[in-house]
N, C-alpha and C positions, 0 to 999 in steps of 0.2 A: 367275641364271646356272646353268646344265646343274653339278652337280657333281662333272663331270672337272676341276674347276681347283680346288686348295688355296685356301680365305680370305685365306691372308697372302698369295699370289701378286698374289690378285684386290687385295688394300690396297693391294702395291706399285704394280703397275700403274696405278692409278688416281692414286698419289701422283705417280709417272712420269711420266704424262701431262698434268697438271695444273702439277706446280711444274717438271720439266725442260725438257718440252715447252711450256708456259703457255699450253695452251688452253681455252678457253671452257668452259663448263657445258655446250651445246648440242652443241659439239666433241665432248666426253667423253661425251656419251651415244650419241653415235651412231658411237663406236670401241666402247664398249662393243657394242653390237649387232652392230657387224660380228666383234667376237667371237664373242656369242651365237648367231650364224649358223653361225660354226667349230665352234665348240663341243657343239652340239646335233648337227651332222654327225659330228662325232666320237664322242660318246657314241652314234649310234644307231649306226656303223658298228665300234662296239669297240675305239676306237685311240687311245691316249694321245695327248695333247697333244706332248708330249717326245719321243714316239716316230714320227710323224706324218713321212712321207715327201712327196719335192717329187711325185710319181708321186698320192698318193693326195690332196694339196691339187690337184691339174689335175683329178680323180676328182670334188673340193667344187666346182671350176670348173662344171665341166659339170652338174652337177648344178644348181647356181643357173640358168645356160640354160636345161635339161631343167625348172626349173620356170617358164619365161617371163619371169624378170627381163633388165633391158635391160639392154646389156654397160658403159654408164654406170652405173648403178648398181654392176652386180659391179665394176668398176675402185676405184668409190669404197669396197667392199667390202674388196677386197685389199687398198686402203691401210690398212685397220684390221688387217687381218692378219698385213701386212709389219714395222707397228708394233709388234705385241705379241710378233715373234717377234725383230725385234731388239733390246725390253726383254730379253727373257729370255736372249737370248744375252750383251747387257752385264751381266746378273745372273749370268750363268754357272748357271745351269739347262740351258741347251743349251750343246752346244761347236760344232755346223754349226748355219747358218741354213737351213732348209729353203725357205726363200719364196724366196732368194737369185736362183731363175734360174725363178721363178714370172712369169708373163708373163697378162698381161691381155688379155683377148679382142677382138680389130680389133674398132673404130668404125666401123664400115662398113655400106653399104646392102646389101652384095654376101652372098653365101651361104656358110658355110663348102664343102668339098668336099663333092659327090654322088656316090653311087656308080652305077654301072649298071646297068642290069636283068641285063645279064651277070655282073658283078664281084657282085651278089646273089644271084645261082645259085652261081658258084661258092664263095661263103664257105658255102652251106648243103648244098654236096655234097664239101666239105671235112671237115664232120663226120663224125666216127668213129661209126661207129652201133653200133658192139662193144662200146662203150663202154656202163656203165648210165644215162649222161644223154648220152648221145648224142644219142635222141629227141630228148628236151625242146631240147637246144640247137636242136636245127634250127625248132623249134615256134617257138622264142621268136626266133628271125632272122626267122622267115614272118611271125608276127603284129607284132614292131616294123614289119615294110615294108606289111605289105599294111592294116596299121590305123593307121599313123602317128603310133603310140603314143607320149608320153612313156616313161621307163624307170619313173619310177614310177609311173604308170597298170597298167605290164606288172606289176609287181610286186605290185602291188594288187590283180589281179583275182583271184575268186574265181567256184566253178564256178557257183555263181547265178548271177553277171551274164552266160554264154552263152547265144544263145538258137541253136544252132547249127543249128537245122532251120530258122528263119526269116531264116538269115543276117547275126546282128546281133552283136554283146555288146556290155553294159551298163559304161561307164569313169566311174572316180569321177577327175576330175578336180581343178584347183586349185580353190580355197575350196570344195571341196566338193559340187562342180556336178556332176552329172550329165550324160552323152549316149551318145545309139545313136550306133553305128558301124557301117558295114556289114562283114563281114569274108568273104575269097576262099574260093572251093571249096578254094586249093589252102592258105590256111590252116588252114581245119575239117580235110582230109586228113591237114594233119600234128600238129594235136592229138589227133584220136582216135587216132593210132598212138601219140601219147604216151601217151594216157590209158592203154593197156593196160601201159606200162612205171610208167604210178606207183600203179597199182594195189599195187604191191611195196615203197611206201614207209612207215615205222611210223609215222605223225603225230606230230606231239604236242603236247595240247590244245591249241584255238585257232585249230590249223593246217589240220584235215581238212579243208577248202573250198579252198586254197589252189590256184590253177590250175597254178603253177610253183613247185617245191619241191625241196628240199634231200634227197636218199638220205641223207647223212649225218647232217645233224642233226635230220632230220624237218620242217623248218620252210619256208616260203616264203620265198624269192630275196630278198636282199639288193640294190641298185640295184649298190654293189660289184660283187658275184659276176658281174652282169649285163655291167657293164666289162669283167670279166676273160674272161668267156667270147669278147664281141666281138675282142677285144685278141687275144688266144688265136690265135680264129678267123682273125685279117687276115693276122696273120704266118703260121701254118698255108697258108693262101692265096696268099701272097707279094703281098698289097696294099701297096702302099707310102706308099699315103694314109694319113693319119693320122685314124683314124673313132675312134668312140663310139654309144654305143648312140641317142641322139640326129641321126646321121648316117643313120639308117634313117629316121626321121619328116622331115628335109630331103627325101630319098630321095623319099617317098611324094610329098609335096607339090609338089614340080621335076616329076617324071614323070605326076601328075593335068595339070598344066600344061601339059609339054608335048604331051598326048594332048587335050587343049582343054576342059577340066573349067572350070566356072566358078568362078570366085574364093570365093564366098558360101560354096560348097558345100563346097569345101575348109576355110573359116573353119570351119564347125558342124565338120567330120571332126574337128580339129585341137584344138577344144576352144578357139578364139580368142576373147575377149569383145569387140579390137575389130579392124574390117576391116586397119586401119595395120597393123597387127601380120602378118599376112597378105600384106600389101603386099609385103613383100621381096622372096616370089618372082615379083613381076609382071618383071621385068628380064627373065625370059626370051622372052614374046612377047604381048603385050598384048592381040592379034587373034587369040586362037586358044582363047577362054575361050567355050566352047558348051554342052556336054553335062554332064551332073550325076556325079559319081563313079563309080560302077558301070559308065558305059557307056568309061569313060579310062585305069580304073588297068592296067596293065599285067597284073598279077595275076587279072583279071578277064576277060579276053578268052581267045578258045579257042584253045587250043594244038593243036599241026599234029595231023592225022590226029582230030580231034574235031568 
């Protein structure tokens, strides 16, 4: 177990769960994990257990999505979480339950909301460019939509994996998997304008590769920060949708679709291992899967007077 949790915490709960609750051995290993799950989020994200808001557990939500888990699973997830945070609340460690109005994500074949190629302009001409991550924010709204990025794929990358003259960068995906991605002129446009604002950033060790990094701390983008920018950005915008950095990679995939991109081709963009998984976005028209990404994305086509 991550050690953000005391040993006698971890005794009790286990005692909790076994002699008050009387579950199984099999039971109890696998609350335990959906701990381990919490936990390890929390420790990469710097935030005590105890101190742990309902805001930044919807944060752990999306993140399990943004890593491909089915919303079966995370439901089963949350029940191990809702468990251990009202141990601790009858232990009195907590005095609020934070999971309390913590909501598991519809079972459904249907898409969370997409935004529009409109409502994706104006969240990126919302940003302040006065600002000294101005830039980058906008960079990092172009490359979630136009590469259909998980957040942390985005997070991840580093300046090796562009290959920006040949149109591609390199995303290190779940278990480790590699794939090209094609990415838009008007992405590369808004990185290299980045690139000349992070030329201004002090690294620090480990970090100097980083494609999207922190002014302040020197370091590369937390998935976090990555939230908070989106979040930022909506309300700034007066969106009223409820998005996530993950609601760009829906975004990309809906709009290959409905520009008539085929299915396959989308699966490889997306980093998918199998087509099922992919499948969701077929609801929108089933007969209009033709042409292979580059020729569909929205981001890709010329814009007036070009």
């Amino acid at each position: 177990m991550p050690s953000v949790l005391p040993p006698a915490i971890l005794r009790r709960y286990k005692q909790y769960l076994l002699l008050e609750r009387g579950f199984s051995g099999n039971t109890l290993d696998a609350y335990l994990k959906d701990l381990d799950k919490l936990l390890g989020f929390l420790e990469e994200e710097g935030i005590g257990f105890r101190e742990v808001t309902l805001e930044q557990l919807q944060t752990f939500v999306a993140t399990l999505m943004d890593l491909g888990i089915t919303t079966r699973s995370i439901a089963r997830t949350l029940a191990g979480v809702r468990t251990f945070y009202k141990f601790l609340e009858l232990e009195r460690e907590i005095t609020v339950d934070p999971t309390e109005l913590l909501e598991s994500p519809a079972r459904s074949g249907h898409l969370p909301d997409v935004l529009s190629v409109q409502e994706i302009d104006l969240l990126i001409t919302t940003v302040d460019t006065s600002k000294a991550e101005g830039q980058r924010d906008r960079a990092i709204i172009e490359t979630l939509y136009s590469c259909g990025l998980r957040v942390s794929e985005l997070c991840g990358l580093r300046m090796g994996d562009l290959f920006l003259d040949e149109g591609f960068i390199r995303v290190h995906g779940k278990g480790k998997k590699e794939r090209l991605v094609p990415i838009s002129p008007r992405a590369i446009e808004e990185l290299k304008r980045w690139f000349e604002d992070r030329k201004r950033i002090d690294f620090r060790p480990g970090h100097e590769d980083a494609v999207f990094a922190s002014f302040r701390r020197g370091t590369s983008l937390s998935r976090i920060t990555v939230f908070h920018i989106v979040k930022t950005l909506a309300a700034a915008a007066g969106i009223r949708t409820t998005i996530s950095p993950h609601t760009f990679r829906h975004s990309f995939a809906t709009h290959l679709l409905e520009g008539g991109a085929n299915l396959r081709a989308i699966q490889e963009m997306l980093g998918h291992e199998e087509i099922g998984t992919t499948e969701i976005y077929m609801h929108i028209d089933r007969h209009r899967l033709r042409e292979e990404i580059l020729l569909h994305h929205p981001r890709n086509l010329p814009r007036n007077g070009e």
